[in-house]
C-alpha positions, 0 to 999 in steps of 0.5 A, a space after each residue: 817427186 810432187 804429186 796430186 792425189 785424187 781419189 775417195 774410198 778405202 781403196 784409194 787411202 791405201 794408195 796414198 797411205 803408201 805413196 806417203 811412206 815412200 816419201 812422195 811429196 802430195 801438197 793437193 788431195 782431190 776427192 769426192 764432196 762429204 756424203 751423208 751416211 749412218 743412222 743420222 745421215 750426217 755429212 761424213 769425209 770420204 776416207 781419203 779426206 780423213 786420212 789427208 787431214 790427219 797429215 794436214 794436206 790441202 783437200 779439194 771437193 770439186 762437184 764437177 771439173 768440166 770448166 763449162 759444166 753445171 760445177 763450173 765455179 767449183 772445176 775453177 777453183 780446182 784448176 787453180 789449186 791443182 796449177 798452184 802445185 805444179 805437180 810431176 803427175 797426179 795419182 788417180 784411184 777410184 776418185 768417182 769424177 770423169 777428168 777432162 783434157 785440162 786436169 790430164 794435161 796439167 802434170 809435168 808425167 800426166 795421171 796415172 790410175 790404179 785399176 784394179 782388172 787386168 785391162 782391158 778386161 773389166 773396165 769400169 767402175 766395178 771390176 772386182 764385183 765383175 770379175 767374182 760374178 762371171 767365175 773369173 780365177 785370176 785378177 790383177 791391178 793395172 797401172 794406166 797412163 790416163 786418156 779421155 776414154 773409159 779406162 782405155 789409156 796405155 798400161 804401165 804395169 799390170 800384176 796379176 793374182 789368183 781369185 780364190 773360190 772363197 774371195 768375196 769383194 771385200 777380201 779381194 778389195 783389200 788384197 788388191 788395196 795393197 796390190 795397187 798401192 805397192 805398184 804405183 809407188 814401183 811406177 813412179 819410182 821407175 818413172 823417176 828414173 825415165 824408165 817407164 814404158 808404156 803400152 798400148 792396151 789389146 783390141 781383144 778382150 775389152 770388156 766393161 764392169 758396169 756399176 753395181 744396182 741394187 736390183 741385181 742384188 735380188 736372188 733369181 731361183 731360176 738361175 744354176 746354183 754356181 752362178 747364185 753362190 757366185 754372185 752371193 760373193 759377188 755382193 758382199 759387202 754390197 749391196 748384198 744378196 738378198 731373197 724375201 719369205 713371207 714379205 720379209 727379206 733376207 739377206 744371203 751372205 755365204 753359199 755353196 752349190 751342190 750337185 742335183 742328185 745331192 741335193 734332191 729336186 725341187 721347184 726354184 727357190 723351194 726349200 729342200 733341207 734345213 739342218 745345222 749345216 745350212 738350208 739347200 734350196 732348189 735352183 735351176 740347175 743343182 741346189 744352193 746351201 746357204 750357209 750366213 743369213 741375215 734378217 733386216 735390223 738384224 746381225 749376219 749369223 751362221 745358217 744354225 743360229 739364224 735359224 733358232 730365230 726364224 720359222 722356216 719349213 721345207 717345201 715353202 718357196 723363197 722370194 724370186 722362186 718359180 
């Protein structure tokens, strides 16, 4: 079977890294144009264009595919190496460009898309930071027949796993990495075979994980401590949980809540103990232990060490108190 791969970060390499080893045929490499990133800002390939390269596969960086866009010379270029293909179907995953009708339309089977949600729960471009923050216990991988819609196309195959209380984005990304890349080489198998059935995805339950802002990131006292902790998981590695003392930010890389007669009262954000275990500061309901910390320029370090090279007192307020 010959596919088009489209896509950009990690996620999407581990898919096509799969598809691969499974002898799939993938002469075309869709993914977002060269970004700057690092220190020197310099102009770095998306990890889907590093691995394509290193298995001398055609790369094509549209800007945009709409034919009449502001793009439109790059969606024309990028029509006419997809057409040259002509492709069985065109894997998506977390590519990062909305693809119109004549892009769904040009393989043979269509574009499938490895999400990772259960949809129709959690459609969007953050499911995984979504699913951490509102408490959910399980997640899964969906493998979408695409339409025009935001993740609403049918459901091919959907697997589910278990959130764990300790998951953050970054490990639950890499079990569902794997996850997404084992079933769309199932699907394409089975549809090799004509066995793929589609079905359409539930009216109830849709909900939508909006992309991540770096203002959420900012920690808000105010709120139950079993809401910070989880969203403390929520943002690591990005864009990271953060308070400030005394002007200077910090940023919170592991928490855990505790119960109120535990942990003592307090105004929010106001420091009640500090040990070796961690520092407990007063939420709105219950009190939040931090147990990783890190000081801007600095190293993410457990809460004893961090502690060695920061004054922190009890009774003061941290940023975002009341």
């Amino acid at each position: 079977m010959k596919l088009i791969f489209a896509g950009t970060p990690a996620f999407a390499r581990v898919a096509l890294e799969r598809l691969l080893a499974a002898g799939f045929d993938v002469p075309l490499v869709l993914t977002q144009p060269d970004r700057p990133a690092g220190r020197g800002m310099k102009l770095q390939a998306s990890p889907v264009k590093a691995l394509a390269l290193e298995r001398g596969i055609a790369v094509s960086q549209p800007r945009g595919l709409r034919l009449d866009g502001r793009y439109a010379d790059d969606a024309a270029a990028a029509r006419q190496a997809i057409d040259a293909v002509r492709a069985d179907a065109m894997v998506v995953a977390a590519y990062g460009l909305i693809l119109p009708r004549w892009v769904l339309d040009a393989p043979r089977l269509g574009c499938l898309n490895i999400h990772a949600s259960l949809l129709p729960r959690w459609r969007g471009a953050a499911p995984i930071h979504r699913a951490i923050e509102a408490g959910d216990t399980e997640t899964g991988v969906t493998i979408m027949q695409m339409d025009e819609g935001l993740d609403t196309g049918d459901m091919l195959l959907r697997e589910r796993i278990a959130i764990r209380e300790n998951d953050t984005t970054g490990s639950l990304h890499d079990r569902l990495a794997v996850l997404g890349g084992r079933l769309i080489v199932e699907a394409l198998e089975i549809a090799a075979c004509g066995g793929l059935r589609a079905e359409p995805q539930p009216q109830e339950g849709v909900t939508y994980a909006h992309k991540i802002e770096k203002a959420e990131a900012v920690i808000d006292w105010t709120q139950p401590a079993t809401a910070i902790a989880r969203r403390v998981r929520a943002f690591d590695p990005f864009p990271g949980a953060h308070t400030t003392h005394a002007g200077e930010a910090i940023k919170v890389w592991a928490a855990e809540p505790l119960a109120e007669p535990r942990a003592g009262k307090g105004r929010a954000g106001e420091v009640l103990a500090i040990g070796p275990e961690g520092i407990t500061v007063a939420c709105g309901e219950g009190a939040l232990r931090l147990t990783a910390l890190q000081r801007a320029g600095g190293k993410r370090l457990p809460a004893a060490d961090f502690l060695r090279g920061f004054a922190l007192a009890t009774g003061e307020v941290l940023g975002g108190g009341a």
